[in-house]
C-alpha positions, 0 to 999 in steps of 0.5 A: 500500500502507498500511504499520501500524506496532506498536512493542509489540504483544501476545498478547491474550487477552480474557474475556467476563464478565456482569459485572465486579466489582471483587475478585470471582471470575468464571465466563468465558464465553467467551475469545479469544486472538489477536494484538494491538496497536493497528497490528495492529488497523489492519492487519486492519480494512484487510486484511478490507476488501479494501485492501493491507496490510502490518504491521511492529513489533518482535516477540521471544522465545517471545510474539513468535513466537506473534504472528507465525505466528497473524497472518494479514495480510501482516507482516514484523516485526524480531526482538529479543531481549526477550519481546512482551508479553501483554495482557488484557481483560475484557468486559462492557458496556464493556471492562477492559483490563491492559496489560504494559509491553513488552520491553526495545528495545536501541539497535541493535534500535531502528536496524535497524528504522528502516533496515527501516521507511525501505525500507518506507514508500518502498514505501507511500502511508500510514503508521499509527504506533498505539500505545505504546511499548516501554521503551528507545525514545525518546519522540519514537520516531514523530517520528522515524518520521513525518520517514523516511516523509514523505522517502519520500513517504508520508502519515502518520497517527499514533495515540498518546498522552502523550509520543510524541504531543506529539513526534509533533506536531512532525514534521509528521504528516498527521493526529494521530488521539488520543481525547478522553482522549489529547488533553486529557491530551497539552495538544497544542494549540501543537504542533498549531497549529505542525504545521498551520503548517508542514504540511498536516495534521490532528488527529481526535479520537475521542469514542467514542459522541459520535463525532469532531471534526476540525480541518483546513486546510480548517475543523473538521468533526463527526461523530456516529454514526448510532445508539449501538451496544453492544458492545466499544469496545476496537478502534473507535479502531483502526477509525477510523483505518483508515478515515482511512488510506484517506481519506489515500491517496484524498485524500478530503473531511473529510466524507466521511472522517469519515463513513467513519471514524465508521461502521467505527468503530460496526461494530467495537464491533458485533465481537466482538474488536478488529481486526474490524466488522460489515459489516451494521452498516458498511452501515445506518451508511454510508446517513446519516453525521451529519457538519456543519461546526462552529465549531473548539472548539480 
């Protein structure tokens, strides 16, 4: 089983707009409200593609009920006392994202979920921790996360940015999955080169339509999308590490998994909404991945 794991996740509601323009008046064309956050995104890739799943996180008040009963995938989130947050997105050939902040997480909220999170992840083979954190966690809230799962035996990938990302770093995850933006803003290169010093893992950094470049025990590959696809790139980042997350529990080749990794990632910009792909589009882009070895660029 792949546990996802989504400390702040959202009621999402997304607008599709011809054309945003900054302080302009918009006529929708159409709305889509659903549960969000970045591990919940994970989590429905998984789920759609036929693997076991289960999400977990941090949900609370009236928002927080509203995700739990419209997410169809297997979950068993931990109550709080603070409001879930809501986030909206105006698509128009790219995607404008407002995020709220999240809700308050008390001290005792915070220990009851690792003790849950501990029993979980021995119960899984991969963990993904995606996404920001709430205020009132600490900033190494994943490093602390990434050392439970792996002392029960699971793999770890983890999707973040700024300071939980760095701190996440020090924990020895399996694979540190930022974008190109989230990686040149975090300056992680020390603490990756300690993590792969001390474990063996990997970092993935997502280039949106220039595609991924890893850097493993095993050399530095890239890979390139088949061909660019126009859509919402909201949710491609999620699928990416969908995809990892399965080639973490199967142990498959870094060329392989990009490759994997670089075409759900195409079909989910395809999609309509985060958390979906194409299938067509999965298919024509698993016939010719684009993956070569290359010199390591950090």
């Amino acid at each position: 089983m792949i546990l996802t794991v989504t400390l702040n996740p959202a009621w999402d509601v997304t607008y599709r707009v011809p054309r945003l323009t900054p302080h302009g008046s918009h006529r929708i064309g159409s709305m889509l409200q659903r549960p969000g956050g970045k591990g919940l995104n994970v989590a429905r890739v998984l789920h759609a593609l036929g693997q076991p799943v289960l999400a977990t996180g941090l949900a609370g008040g009236a928002t927080g009920a509203m995700v739990e009963a419209a997410f169809d995938v297997p979950n068993a989130f931990v109550g709080i006392a603070g409001e879930t947050r809501r986030t909206v997105t105006i698509v128009d050939s790219d995607a404008t994202i407002f995020n709220e902040p999240g809700p308050e997480v008390r001290l005792d909220e915070w220990s009851a979920f690792q003790e849950s999170f501990a029993a979980r992840a021995a119960e899984a083979t991969v963990v993904v921790l995606s996404g920001s954190l709430p205020p009132g966690l600490p900033e190494d809230a994943y490093a602390v996360l990434t050392r439970l799962a792996r002392t029960a035996g699971a793999r770890v990938l983890v999707d973040a940015d700024g300071a939980a990302l760095r701190a996440a770093a020090t924990a020895c995850p399996d694979l540190l999955k930022p974008n190109a933006a989230e990686f040149a803003a975090a300056n992680l290169p020390r603490e990756v080169d300690q993590s792969l010093e001390r474990a063996p893992g990997a970092l993935v950094v997502s280039r949106g339509a220039d595609g991924m470049i890893a850097v493993t025990p095993e050399g530095c590959f890239e890979a390139v999308p088949h061909e660019v696809v126009a859509g919402n790139p909201t949710g491609a980042g999620d699928a990416a590490a969908a995809a990892l997350a399965v080639a973490l529990r199967d142990r498959l080749e870094w060329p392989r998994a990009l490759g994997e990794a670089v075409a759900l990632s195409a079909a989910a910009v395809a999609a309509p909404a985060a958390g979906e792909f194409d299938p067509d589009v999965l298919r024509r882009h698993r016939r010719a991945p684009k993956v070569r070895e290359t010199p390591c660029p950090w």
